[in-house]
N, C-alpha and C positions, 0 to 999 in steps of 0.2 A: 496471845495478842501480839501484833507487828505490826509495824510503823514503816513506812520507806526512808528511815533514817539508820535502818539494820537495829533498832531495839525491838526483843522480840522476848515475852513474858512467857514462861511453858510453864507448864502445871502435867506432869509425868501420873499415868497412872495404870495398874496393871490389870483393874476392873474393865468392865465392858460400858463405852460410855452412853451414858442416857442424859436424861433432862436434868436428872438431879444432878449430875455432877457437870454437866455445863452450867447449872445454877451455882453451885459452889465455888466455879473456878470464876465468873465473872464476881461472885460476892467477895470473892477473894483478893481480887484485882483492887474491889472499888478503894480502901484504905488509900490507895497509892495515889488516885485520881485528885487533880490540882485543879484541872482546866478542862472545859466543855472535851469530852471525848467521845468518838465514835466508835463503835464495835462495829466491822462488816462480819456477815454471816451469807452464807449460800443458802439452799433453796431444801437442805436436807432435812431431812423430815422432825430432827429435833429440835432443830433451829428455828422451826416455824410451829412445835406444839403450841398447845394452850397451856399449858405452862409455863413454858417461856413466855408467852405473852402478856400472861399475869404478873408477870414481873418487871415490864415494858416499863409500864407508869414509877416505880418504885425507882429504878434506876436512871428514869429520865431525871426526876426529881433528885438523884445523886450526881448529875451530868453525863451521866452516859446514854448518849442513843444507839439504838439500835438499827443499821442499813442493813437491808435483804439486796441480796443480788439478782438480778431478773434470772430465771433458768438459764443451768449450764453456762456459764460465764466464768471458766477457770482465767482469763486472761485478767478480770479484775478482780479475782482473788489473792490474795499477798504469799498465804499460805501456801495457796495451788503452786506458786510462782517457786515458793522456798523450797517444798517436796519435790519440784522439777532439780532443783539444783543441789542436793541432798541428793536424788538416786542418780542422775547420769553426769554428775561431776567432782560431786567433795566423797560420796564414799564408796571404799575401795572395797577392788574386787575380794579381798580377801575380809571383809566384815560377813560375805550370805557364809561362811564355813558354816556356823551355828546358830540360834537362835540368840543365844547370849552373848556370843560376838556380834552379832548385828544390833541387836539393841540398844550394847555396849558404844558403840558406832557414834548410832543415830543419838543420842544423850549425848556424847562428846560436840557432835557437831551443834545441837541445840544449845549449849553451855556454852562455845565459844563463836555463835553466830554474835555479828558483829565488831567480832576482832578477828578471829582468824579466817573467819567466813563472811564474805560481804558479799552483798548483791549490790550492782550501782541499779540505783533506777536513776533511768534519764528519759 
């Protein structure tokens, strides 16, 4: 989860991910939840099961809504925005060497988005 204030909440996992574990990672979130919050989600195909949807009500009633984004609309995705800035600018050519140097990479820059990594939205 990410903010345009550069707070961005990652939940690392080396499973293939499904419904159950987007359910996990937003039940996980909710503890932390103070003030009416919004999740955006794109249009992919987990994000809009019926599983997920059965969980709509439950987490409205936690404060969390859930917004879909109209098809293909990576420009107001946050996400979309951050993996743009992740591959063709913060990391280096030398994290593709290996699998475990790249993932090693991409977790560093997740850990210190925000400080050492910013996006201005303006």
């Amino acid at each position: 989860m990410m903010n345009r204030k550069n707070h961005l909440e990652t939940y690392v996992s080396s499973q293939s991910i499904n419904c159950d574990v987007i359910i996990a990672c937003i039940d996980a979130f909710l503890p932390k939840v103070d003030k009416p919050t919004v999740i955006v989600v794109d249009q992919y195909s987990i994000h809009t099961s019926n599983i997920i949807f059965d969980k709509i009500e439950e987490w409205n009633e936690r404060g969390i809504t859930i917004l879909k984004l109209p098809c293909y609309s990576p420009d107001l995705n946050l996400i979309e925005i951050l993996w743009r800035f992740i591959k063709y600018q913060w990391i280096e050519i030398d994290a593709y060497k290996n699998w475990q140097t790249f993932v090693t990479s991409v977790e560093n820059i997740l850990r210190e988005f925000g400080k050492n990594y910013v996006i201005n939205f303006v």
